[in-house]
KOLMIVEX-365980 format. One record per residue: residue number from 1; x, y, z of N, C-alpha, C in turn; residue in one letter. Coordinates in steps of 0.001 Angstrom, whole numbers, plus 500000, padded with zeros to 6 digits. Layout:
{r NUM,{X,Y,Z},{X,Y,Z},{X,Y,Z},A}
...
end
This chain:
{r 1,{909954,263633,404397},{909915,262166,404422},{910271,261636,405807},X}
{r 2,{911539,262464,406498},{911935,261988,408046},{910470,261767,408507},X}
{r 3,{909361,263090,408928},{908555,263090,409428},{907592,261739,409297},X}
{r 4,{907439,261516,408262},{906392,260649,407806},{906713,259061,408365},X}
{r 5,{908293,258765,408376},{909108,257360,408502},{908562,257071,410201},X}
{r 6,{908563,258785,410466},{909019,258811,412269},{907698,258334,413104},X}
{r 7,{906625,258819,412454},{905623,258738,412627},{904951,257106,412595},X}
{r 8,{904859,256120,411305},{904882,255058,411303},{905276,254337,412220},X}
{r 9,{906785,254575,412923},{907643,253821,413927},{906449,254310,414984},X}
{r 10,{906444,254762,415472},{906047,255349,415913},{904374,254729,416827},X}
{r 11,{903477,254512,415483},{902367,254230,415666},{902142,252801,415952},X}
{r 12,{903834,252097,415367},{903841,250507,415824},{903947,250523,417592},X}
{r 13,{904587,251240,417619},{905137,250898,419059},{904032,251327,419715},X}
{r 14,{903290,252049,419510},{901572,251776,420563},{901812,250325,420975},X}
{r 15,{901185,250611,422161},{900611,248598,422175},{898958,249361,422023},X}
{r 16,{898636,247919,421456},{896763,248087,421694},{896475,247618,422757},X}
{r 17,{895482,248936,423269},{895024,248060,424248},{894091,247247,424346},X}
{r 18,{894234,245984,424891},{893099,245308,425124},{891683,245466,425405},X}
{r 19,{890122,245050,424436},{889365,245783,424762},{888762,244376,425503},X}
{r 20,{888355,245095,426778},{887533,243681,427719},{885822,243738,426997},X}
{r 21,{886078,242308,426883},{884841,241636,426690},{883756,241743,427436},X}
{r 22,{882649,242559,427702},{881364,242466,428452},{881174,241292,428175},X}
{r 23,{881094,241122,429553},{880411,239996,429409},{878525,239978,429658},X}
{r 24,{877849,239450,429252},{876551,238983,428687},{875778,238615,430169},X}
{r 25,{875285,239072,430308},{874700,238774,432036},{873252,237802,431020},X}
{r 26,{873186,236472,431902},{872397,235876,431699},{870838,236175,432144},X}
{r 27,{870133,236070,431318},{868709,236739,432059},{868380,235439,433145},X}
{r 28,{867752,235600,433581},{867153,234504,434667},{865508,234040,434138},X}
{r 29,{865637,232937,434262},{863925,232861,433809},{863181,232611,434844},X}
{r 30,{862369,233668,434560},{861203,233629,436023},{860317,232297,435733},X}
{r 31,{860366,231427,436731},{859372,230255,437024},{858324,230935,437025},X}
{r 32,{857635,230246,436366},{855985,230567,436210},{855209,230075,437316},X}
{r 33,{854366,230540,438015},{853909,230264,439058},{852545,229216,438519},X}
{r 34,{852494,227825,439023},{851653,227060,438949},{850103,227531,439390},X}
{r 35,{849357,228140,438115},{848193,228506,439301},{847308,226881,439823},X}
{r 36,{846921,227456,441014},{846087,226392,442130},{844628,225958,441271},X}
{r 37,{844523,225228,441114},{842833,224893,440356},{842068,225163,441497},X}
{r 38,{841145,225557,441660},{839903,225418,443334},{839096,224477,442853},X}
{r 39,{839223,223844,443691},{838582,222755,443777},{837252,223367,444116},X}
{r 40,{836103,223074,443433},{834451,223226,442864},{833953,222736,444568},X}
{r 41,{833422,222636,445537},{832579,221946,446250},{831326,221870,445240},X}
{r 42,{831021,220185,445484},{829882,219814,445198},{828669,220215,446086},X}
{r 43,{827830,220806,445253},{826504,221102,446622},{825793,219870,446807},X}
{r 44,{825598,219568,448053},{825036,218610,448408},{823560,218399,448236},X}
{r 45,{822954,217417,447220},{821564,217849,446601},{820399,216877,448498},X}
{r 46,{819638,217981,448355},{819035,217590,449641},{818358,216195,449340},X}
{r 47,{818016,215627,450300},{817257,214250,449624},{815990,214324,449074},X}
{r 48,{815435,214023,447990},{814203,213921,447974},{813434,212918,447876},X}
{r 49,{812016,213545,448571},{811626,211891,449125},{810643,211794,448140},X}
{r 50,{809983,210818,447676},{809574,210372,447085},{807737,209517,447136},X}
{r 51,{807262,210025,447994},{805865,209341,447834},{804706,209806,447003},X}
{r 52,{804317,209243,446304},{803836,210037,445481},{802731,208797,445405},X}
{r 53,{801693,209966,446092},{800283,209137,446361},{799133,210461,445676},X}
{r 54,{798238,209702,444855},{797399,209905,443826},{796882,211133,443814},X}
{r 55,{796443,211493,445711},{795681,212839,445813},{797351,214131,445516},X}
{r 56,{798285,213688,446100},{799230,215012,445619},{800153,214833,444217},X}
{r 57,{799909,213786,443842},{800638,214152,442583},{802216,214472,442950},X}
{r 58,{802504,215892,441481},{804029,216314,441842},{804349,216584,442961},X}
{r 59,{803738,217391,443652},{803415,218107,445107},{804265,217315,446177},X}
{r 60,{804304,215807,446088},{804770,215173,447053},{806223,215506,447308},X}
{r 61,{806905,215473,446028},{808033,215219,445743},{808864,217106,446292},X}
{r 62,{808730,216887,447814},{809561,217904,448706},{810702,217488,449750},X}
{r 63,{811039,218226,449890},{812121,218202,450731},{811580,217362,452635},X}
{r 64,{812699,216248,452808},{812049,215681,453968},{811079,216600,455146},X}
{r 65,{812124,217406,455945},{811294,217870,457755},{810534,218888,457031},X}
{r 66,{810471,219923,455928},{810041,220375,455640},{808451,220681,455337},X}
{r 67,{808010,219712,455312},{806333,219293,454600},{806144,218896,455877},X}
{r 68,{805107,219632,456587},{804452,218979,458227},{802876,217790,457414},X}
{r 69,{802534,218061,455926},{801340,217222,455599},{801662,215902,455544},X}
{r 70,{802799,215968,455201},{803396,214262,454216},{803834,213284,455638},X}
{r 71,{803513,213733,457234},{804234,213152,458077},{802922,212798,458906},X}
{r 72,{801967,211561,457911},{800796,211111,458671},{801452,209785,459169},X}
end
């Protein structure tokens, strides 16, 4: 019975030790990178000219310096 009393006393007088708290590392949030829109260039529609006399019909309808006939 000594043994058993001695032992109890014994196991009080431990101190506990303190267990440290990890602490929790915060994740970081990665910013999302804004993607860039590209801006489209508009193609520039060439002019078209427009005379449209009886003998050419659709034919007329070309591109200005291009046509050496249409420049009477």
């Amino acid at each position: 019975m000594k043994n058993s009393i001695y032992a109890t006393l014994k196991k009080k007088k431990k101190k506990k030790k303190k267990k440290k708290k990890k602490k929790k590392k915060k994740k970081k949030k990665k910013k999302k990178k804004k993607k860039k829109k590209k801006k489209r260039k508009k193609k520039k529609k060439k002019a078209i000219t427009t005379w449209r006399t009886p003998e050419l019909g659709s034919d007329a309808l070309t591109t200005l310096p291009s046509c050496p006939t249409l420049h009477i």
